[in-house]
N, C-alpha and C positions, 0 to 999 in steps of 0.2 A: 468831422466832428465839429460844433458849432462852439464858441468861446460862451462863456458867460455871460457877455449883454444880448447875446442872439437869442440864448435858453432865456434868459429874461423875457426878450419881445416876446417868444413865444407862446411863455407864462400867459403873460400878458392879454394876450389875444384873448388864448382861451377862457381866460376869464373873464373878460370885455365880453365875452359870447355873441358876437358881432353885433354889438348894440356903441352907441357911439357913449361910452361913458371912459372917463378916464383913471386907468388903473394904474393907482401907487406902487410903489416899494413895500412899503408896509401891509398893503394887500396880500403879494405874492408872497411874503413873509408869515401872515397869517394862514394863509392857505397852506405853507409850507409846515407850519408846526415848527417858525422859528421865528425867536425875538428878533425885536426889530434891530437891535444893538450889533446883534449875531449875523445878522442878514447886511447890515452895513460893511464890518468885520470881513466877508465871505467877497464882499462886493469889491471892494476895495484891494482884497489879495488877490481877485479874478480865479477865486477858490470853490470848485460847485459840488453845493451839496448832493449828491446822486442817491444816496439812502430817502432823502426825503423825496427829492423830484419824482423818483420813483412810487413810493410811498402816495405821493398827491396824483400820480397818470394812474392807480390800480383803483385808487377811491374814485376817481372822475371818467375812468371807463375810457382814457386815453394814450394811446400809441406811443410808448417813450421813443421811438421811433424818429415820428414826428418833432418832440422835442430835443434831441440831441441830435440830429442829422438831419442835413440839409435838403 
């Protein structure tokens, strides 16, 4: 199971959609359906939210799979 900054890159990525742009925190917080206060908060205790990550893999037709394992 991947820690927190790796479920981040991951985010990340797929949201970047292999295009070279650079995706924030506040991105992946948006996408997440959490403030950005909240996602700092989460970030900082290496605390993940799984309700939502999920929640954003079933909207985006993506494999939580992929996102929590390596």
């Amino acid at each position: 199971m991947r820690d927190f900054q790796d479920i981040l890159k991951a985010l990340k990525v797929h949201l970047a959609n292999n295009k070279h742009v650079k995706v924030y925190d506040k991105d992946v917080a948006s996408s997440l359906g959490i403030t950005q206060m909240n996602f700092a908060t989460l970030k900082r205790r290496n605390s993940i939210p799984y309700e939502n990550i999920i929640n954003f893999c079933k909207k985006e037709g993506l494999c939580c799979s992929d996102v929590f394992f390596d």
